[in-house]
N, C-alpha and C positions, 0 to 999 in steps of 0.2 A: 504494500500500500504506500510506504513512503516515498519509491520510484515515482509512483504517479505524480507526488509532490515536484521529484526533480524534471520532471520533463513537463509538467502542467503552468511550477511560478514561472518559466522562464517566457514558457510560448504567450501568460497571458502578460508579465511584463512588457514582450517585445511589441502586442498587440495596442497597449493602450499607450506606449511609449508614440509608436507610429501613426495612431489615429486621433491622440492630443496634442501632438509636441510639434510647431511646425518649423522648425529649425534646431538643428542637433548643435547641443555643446558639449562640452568634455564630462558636465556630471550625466548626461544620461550616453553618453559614451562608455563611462564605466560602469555604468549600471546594466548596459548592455553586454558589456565585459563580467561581468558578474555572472549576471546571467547563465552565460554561457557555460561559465566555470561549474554552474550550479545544473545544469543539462546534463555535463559530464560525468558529473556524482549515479546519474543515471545506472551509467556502466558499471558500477559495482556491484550491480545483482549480481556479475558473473564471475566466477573463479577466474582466478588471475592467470592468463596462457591459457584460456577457452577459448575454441574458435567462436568468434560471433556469429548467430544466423544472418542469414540475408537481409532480413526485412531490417536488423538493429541498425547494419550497414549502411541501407538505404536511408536511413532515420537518422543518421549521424550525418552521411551527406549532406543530406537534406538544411535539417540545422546550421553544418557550416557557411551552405550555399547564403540559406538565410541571411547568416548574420554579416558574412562577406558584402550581401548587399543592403544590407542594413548600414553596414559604412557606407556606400556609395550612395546612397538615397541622395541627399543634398546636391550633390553635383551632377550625377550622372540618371536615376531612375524614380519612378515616378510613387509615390505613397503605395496607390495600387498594384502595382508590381510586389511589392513587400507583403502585400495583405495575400496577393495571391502563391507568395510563397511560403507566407508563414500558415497558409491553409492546406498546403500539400503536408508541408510536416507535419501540422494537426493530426490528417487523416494515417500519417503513417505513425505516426507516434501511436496513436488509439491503435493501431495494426501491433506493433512491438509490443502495448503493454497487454493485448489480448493473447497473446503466443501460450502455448501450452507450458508447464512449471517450468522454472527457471533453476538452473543450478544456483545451491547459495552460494554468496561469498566464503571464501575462507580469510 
């Protein structure tokens, strides 16, 4: 359950970051940076040298891709473009946390 946590504050900070804030500074730059860090925490469901499934893959991508262009909003793409990417990881996220058991951490 508390996965859920790492992969749900991160999607809805990036969400309300990018649908209230219309020009990025450096606090919600690391806030976004946090974020991210906090995404990560994700991947500790799994045994440390487990292969990851496809779908965690995709969902990690996905995120990077995100936040990659999460910097680039301002200069180069458009609010929408972000909303449309932070709704593909949505759906693959919801794909990753419904996977069948997960090995615990050790």
């Amino acid at each position: 359950m508390k996965y859920a946590f790492f992969c749900s504050i991160p999607l809805i900070i990036y969400i309300l970051i990018n649908n209230l804030v219309a020009h990025l500074s450096w606090p919600y730059f690391l806030l976004v940076l946090l974020s991210f860090l906090l995404f990560q925490m994700a991947r500790l469901r799994f045994s440390r040298g487990a292969v990851l499934p496809p779908i965690t893959k995709l969902n990690n991508g996905a995120f990077y891709a995100t936040t990659v262009a999460f910097a680039l909003r301002d200069q180069f793409l458009n609010p929408l473009v972000i909303n449309l990417l932070i709704g593909i990881t949505v759906c693959l996220t919801i794909a990753d946390l419904r996977q069948t058991k997960k090995e615990p951490s050790l």
